[in-house]
MARKEFI-420006 format. One line per 3 residues: number of its first residue (from 1); for each residue y, x, z of C-alpha. Coordinates in pm, 1 decimal. Example, Ala and Ser with C-alpha at 12.3 -4.5 7.8 and 13.67 -1.06 7.14 Angstrom:
BEGIN
1 = -450.0 1230.0 780.0  -106.0 1367.0 714.0
END
This chain:
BEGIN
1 = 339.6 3737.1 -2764.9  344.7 3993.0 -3000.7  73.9 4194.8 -2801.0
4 = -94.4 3947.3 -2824.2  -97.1 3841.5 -3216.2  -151.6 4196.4 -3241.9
7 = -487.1 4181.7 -3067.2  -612.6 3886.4 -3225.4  -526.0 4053.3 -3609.4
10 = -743.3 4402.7 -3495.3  -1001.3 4197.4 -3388.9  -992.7 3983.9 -3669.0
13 = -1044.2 4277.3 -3922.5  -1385.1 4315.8 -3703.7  -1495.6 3993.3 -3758.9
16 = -1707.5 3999.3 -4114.5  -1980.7 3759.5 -4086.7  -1825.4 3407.2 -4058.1
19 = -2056.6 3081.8 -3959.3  -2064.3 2814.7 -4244.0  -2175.6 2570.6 -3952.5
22 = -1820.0 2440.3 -3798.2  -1915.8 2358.6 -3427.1  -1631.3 2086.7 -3307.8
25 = -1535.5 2053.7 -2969.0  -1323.1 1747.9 -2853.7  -1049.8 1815.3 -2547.8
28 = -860.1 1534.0 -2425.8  -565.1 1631.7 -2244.6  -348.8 1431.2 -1909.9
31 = 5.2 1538.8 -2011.2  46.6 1510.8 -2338.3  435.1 1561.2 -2474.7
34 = 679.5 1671.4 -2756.4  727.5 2000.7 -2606.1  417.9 2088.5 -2439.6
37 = 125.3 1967.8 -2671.9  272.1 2172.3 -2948.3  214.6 2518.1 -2727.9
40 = -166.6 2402.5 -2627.2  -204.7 2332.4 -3082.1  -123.7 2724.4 -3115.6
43 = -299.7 2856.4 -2857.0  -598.9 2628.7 -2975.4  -542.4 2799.6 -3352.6
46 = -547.8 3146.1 -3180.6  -907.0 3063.3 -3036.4  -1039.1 2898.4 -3352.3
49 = -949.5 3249.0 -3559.6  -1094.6 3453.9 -3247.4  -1407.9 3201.6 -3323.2
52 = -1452.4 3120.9 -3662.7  -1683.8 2829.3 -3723.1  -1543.6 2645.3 -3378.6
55 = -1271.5 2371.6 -3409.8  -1127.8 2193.1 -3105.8  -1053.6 1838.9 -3199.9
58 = -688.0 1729.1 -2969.1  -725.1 1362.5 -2804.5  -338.1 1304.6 -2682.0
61 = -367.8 980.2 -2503.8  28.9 881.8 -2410.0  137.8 1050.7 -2098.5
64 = 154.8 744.8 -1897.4  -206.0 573.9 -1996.4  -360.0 907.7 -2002.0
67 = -574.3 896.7 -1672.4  -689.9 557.8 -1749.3  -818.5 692.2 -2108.0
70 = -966.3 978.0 -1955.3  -1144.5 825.4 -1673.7  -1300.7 558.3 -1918.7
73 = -1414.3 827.4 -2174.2  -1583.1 1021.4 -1881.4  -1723.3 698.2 -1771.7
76 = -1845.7 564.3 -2054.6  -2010.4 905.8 -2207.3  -1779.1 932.2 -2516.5
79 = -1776.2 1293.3 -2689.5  -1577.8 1501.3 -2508.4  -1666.0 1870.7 -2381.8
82 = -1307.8 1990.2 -2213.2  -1116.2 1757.7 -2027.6  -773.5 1816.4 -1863.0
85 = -796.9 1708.8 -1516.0  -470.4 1691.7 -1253.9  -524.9 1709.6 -867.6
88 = -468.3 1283.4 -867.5  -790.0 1150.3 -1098.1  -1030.2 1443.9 -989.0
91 = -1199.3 1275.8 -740.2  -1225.0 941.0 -929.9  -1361.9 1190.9 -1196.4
94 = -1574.9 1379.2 -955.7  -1679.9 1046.2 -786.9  -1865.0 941.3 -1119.3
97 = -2073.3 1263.8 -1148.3  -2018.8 1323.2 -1443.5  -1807.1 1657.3 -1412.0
100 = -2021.0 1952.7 -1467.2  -1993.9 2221.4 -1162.6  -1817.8 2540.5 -1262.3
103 = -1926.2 2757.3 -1019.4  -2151.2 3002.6 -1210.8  -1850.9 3015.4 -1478.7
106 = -1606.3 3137.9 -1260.0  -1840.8 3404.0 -1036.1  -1938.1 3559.8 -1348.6
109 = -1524.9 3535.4 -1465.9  -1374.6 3908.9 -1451.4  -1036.9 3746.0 -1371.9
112 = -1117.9 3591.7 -1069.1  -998.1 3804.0 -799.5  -669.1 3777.9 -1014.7
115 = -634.5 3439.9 -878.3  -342.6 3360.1 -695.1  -449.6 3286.4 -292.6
118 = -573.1 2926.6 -312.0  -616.7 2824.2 -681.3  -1014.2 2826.3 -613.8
121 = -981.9 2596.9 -298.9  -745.7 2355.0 -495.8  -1009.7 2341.3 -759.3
124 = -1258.2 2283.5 -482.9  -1102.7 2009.3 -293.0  -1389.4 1746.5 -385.7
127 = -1705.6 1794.8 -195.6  -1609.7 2192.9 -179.7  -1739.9 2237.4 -553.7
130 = -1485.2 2360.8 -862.5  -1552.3 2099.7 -1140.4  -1201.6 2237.6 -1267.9
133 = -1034.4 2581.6 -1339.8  -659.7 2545.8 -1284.9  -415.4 2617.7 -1555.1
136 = -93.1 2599.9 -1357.5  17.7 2480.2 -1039.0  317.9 2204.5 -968.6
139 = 543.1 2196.4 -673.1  840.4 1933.2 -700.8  1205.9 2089.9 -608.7
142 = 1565.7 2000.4 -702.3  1708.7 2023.1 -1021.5  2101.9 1978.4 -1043.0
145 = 2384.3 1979.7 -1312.3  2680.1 2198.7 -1184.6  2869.8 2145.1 -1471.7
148 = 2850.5 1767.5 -1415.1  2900.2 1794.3 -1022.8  3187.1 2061.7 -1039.0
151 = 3356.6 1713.6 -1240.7  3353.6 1555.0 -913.7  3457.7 1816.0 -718.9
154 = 3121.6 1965.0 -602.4  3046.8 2330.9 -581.9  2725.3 2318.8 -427.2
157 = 2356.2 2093.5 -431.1  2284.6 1882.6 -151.2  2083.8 2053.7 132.5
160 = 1997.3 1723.0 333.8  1833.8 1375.3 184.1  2126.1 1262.3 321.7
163 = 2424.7 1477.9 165.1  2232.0 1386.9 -173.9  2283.1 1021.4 -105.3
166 = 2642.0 1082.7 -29.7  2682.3 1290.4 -347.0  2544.8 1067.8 -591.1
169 = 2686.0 713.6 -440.8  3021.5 985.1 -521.9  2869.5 1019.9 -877.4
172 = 2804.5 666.4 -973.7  3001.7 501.6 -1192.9  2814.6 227.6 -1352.1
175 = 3072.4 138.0 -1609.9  3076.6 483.9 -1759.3  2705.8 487.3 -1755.8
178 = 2740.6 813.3 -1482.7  2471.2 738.3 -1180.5  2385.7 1019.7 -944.4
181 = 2012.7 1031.1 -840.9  1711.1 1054.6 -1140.8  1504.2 786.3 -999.9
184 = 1140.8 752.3 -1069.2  963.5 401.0 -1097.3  695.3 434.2 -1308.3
187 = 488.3 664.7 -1442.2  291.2 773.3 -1068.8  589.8 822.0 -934.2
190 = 401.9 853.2 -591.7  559.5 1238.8 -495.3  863.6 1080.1 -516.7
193 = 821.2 811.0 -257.9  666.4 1074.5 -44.3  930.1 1324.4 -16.1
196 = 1122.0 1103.0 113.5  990.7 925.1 327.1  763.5 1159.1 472.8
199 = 1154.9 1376.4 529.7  1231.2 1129.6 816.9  876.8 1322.1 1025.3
202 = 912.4 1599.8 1182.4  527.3 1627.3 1292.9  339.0 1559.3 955.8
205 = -1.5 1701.0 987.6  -41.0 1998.8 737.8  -397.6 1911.8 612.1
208 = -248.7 1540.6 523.1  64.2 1382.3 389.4  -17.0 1034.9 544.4
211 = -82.9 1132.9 875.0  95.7 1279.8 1171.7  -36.9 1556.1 1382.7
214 = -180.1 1347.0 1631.1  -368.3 1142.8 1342.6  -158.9 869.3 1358.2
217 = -125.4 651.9 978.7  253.5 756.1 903.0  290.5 377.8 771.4
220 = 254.7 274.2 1097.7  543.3 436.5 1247.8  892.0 281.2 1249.2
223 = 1015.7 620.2 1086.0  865.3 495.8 738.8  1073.0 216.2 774.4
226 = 1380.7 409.3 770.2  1285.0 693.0 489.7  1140.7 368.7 229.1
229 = 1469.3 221.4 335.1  1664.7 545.5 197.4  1459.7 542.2 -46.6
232 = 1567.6 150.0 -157.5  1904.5 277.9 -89.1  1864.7 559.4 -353.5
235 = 1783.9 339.5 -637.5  2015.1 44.3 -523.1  2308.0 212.8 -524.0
238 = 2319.6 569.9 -670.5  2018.6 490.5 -997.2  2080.4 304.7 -1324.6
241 = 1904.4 -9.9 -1257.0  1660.5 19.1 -1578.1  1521.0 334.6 -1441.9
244 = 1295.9 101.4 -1216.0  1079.1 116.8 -1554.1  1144.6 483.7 -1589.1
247 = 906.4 743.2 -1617.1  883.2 1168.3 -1683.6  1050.1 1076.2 -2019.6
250 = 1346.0 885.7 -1913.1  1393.1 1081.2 -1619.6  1431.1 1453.7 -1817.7
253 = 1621.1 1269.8 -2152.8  1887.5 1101.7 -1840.1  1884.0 1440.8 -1635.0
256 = 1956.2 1649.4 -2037.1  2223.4 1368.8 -2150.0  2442.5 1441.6 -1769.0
259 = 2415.4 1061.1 -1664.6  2171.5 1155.5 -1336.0  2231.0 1481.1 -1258.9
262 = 2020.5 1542.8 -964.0  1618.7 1562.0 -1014.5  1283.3 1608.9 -838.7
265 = 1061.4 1728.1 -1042.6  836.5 2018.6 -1136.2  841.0 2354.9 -1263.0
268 = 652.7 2206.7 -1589.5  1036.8 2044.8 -1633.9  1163.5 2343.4 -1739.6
271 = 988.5 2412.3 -2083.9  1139.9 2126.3 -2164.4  1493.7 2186.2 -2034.7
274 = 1533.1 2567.1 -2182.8  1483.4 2449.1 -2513.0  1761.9 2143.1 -2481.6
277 = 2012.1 2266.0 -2233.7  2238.5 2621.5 -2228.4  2136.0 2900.7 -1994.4
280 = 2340.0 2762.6 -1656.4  2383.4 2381.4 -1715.3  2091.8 2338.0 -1485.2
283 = 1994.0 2508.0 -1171.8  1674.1 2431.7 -905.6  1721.3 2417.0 -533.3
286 = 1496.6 2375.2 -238.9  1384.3 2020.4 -180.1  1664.5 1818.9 63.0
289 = 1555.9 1801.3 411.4  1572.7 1487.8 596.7  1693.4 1398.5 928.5
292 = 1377.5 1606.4 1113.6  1521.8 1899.6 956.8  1223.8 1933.3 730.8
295 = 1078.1 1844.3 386.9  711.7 1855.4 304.5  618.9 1958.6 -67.8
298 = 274.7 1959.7 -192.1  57.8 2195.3 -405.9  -24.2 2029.8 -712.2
301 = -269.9 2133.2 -957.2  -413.0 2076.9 -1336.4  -666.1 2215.3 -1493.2
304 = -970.0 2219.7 -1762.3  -1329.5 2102.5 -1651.5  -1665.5 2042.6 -1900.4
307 = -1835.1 1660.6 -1857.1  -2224.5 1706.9 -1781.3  -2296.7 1525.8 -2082.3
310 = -2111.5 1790.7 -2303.9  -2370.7 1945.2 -2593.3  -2148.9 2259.7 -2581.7
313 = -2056.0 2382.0 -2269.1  -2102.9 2768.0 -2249.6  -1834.5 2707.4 -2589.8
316 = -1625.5 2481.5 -2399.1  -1613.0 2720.0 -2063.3  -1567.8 3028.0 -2361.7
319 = -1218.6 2817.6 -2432.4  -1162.5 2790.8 -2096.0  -1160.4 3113.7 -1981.1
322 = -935.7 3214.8 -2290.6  -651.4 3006.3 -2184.1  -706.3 3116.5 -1834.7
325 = -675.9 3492.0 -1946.8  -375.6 3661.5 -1851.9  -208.6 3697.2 -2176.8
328 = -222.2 3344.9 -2268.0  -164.1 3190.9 -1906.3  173.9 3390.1 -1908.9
331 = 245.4 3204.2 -2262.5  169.1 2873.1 -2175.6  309.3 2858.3 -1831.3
334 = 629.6 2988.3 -1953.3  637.3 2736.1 -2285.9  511.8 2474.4 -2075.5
337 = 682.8 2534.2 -1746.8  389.1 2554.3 -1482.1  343.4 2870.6 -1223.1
340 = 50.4 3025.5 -1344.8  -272.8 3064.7 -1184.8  -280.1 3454.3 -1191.8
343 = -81.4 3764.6 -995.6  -102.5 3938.9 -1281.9  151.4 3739.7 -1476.2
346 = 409.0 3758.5 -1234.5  378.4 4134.2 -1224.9  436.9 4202.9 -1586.4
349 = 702.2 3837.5 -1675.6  997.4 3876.5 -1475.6  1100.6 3572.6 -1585.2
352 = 884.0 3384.1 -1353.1  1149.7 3580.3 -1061.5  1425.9 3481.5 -1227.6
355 = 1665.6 3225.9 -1123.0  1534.5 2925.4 -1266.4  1283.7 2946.1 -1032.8
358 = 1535.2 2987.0 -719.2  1454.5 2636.1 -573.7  1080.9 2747.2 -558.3
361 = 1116.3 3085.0 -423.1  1378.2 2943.5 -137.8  1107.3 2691.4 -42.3
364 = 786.1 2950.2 -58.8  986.2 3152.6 208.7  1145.3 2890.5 447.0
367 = 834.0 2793.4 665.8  1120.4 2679.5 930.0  1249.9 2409.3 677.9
370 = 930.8 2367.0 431.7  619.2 2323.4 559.4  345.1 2186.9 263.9
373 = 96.6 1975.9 296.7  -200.3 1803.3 144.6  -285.4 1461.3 -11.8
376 = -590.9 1312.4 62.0  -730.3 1389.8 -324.1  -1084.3 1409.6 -136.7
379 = -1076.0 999.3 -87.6  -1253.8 821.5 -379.4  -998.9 572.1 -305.2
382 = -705.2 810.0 -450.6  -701.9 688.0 -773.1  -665.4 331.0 -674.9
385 = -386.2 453.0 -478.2  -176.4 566.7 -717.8  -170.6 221.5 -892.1
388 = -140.9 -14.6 -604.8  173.4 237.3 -431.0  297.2 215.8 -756.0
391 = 293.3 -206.1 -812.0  399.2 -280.2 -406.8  669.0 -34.9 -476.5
394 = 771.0 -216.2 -786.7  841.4 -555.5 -583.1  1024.5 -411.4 -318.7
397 = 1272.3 -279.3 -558.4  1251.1 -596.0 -735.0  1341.6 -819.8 -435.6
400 = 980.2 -959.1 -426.5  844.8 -770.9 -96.3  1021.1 -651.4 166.7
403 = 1007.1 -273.6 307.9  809.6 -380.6 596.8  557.5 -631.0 444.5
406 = 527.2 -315.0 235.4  421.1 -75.5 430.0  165.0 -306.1 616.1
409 = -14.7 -314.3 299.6  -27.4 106.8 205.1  -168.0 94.0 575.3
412 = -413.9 -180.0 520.3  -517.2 20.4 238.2  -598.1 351.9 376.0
415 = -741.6 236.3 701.5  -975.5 23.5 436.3  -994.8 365.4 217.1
418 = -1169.9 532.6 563.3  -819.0 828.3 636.1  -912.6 1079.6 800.4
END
């Protein structure tokens, strides 16, 4: 960082002719939090001094409304010139036409062949076009407390979905508010439900969570029966039963305070974690494998895109690019927590090889025990998904639907939504 506030004060003693027209731009961004919208307000005051006369105006809808905002500004043609997309609401986005085509942006980009190997086709998933530039990339692993597991007489984390079960039924101890397993209920909590389920597969085809290799619905097979089961079983007995209304919130401020000390969640978790635990009191692991032997992470993705309607767009993709330089991608994934989008960062930060980021690297090189997979983002039905999984998994662990009644309806759904 200090590089890098050194650049920006040589080049501001260039800068001696200064625009008394103030050109605003309004960004709305998905993911909004104490910790990371903070980091994206100073890198926005480092562009605004590199570009004097420009002001980026900060929409922060709340973190758990913010696709729903975002979807109905772009809809409804309300100012907006950069807009944070993630991999689940581009092709609702997409779908509306209303997301300007990047391609010319990025050929003409000097830092493009500094793209990590498949950060362009993530950004092209929707009808093979890039109406978004990734800003960092998400895979989900295990985060555990060893000073809170050592209590119970643990020395290691939980290498099958299993042994975690086992581990934190061991851990929960409802009257002293101790509960073993960070559940997720709200909030999309969608990656969540399919880790574990999809753990009880052992042929889950590589181009699609939801199907198998022979292109067979996985709702349709008795094996979801078991892993949404497990997954009852998780929040039945090893959760705090309020965290069926939990979301990203809950589930870090539970996983900081000790009283659920194992977590799936993503690298972006760990901004968020160096700043309120000690170096040690948390670790990441690979992902539990179920009883195939196997776990299935996904590639997730976030990133900035321009709406069609935008008056400023060569000034929006100008900010753009900026945050995607490699300077400032190294600063923001490492203050937000993301794996950044460029080789170059992980050549000169070596904390992005450091242990913290064990459970990731174990994973990456594992094919045996690890083998990632897609979601079907390129269904304009994805969007729709994400609510209705989310509500039908609500009154199952409410008592109001059972597991099986369940999963007749997510496979009504997609065989409606056209899977292929």
């Amino acid at each position: 960082m200090k590089r890098l506030f050194l650049i920006i004060s040589i080049l501001l003693v260039s800068l001696f002719v200064f625009s008394e027209e103030v050109v605003t731009l309004n960004l709305i961004e998905a993911f909004s939090s104490p910790w990371r919208t903070p980091t994206l307000n100073k890198i926005i005051e480092m562009f605004e001094t590199l570009n004097p006369g420009v002001k980026i105006n900060v929409i922060s809808p709340p973190y758990e409304t913010a696709y729903q905002k975002i979807n109905l500004m772009v809809s409804t043609e309300q100012p907006l010139d950069i807009v944070e997309i993630g991999d689940w609401n581009l092709s609702t986005l997409a779908a509306m036409g209303k997301l300007e085509d990047l391609t010319p942006y990025i050929d003409n980009w000097p830092e493009k062949n500094d793209l990590i190997d498949g950060v362009l086709e993530a950004a092209s998933i929707y009808k093979n076009t890039p109406y978004l530039l990734p800003h960092g990339i998400f895979v989900k692993t295990l985060f555990y407390r060893p000073d809170i597991l050592s209590k119970y007489g643990f020395k290691n984390y939980p290498k099958t979905m299993q042994e975690m079960y086992d581990m934190a039924k061991k851990l929960t101890e409802s009257g002293k508010n101790q509960y073993g397993f960070d559940f997720r209920g709200k909030g999309y909590p969608t990656a969540f439900i399919d880790i574990v389920v999809t753990s009880f597969f052992d042929d889950i085809d590589p181009n699609n969570m939801y199907l198998t290799k022979d292109g067979k619905l996985i709702f349709d097979d008795p094996r979801a029966i078991e892993g949404l089961n497990f997954y009852v079983s998780l929040f039945k007995d090893t959760a705090p039963k309020d965290s069926v209304n939990w979301g990203w919130d809950e589930q870090v401020n539970a996983f900081v305070s000790g009283i659920t000390p194992l977590l799936f969640q993503d690298p972006d978790t760990t901004g968020m974690l160096n700043e309120m635990l000690k170096p040690g009191q948390y670790k990441t692991a690979p992902l539990p494998v179920g009883v195939s032997g196997k776990a299935y992470p996904t590639f997730g993705f976030v990133g900035w895109g321009i709406p069609t309607y935008s008056k400023h767009k060569d000034l929006a993709w100008k900010f753009i690019k900026f945050v995607s330089s490699s300077e400032i991608n190294g600063y923001w994934s490492k203050s937000y927590g993301a794996l950044p989008i460029l080789k170059s960062v992980y050549k000169y930060d070596s904390y992005f090889s450091s242990n913290i980021f064990e459970g990731w690297t174990e994973m990456f090189k594992d094919s045996k025990h690890y083998q990632f997979t897609q979601y079907p983002l390129d269904n304009e039905n994805w969007g729709k998904w994400n609510e209705f999984q989310e509500k039908t998994m609500q009154q199952v662990l409410l008592g109001k639907l059972s597991v099986v009644r369940c999963l007749k309806q997510w496979s009504d759904f997609w065989k409606d939504a056209g899977i292929k």
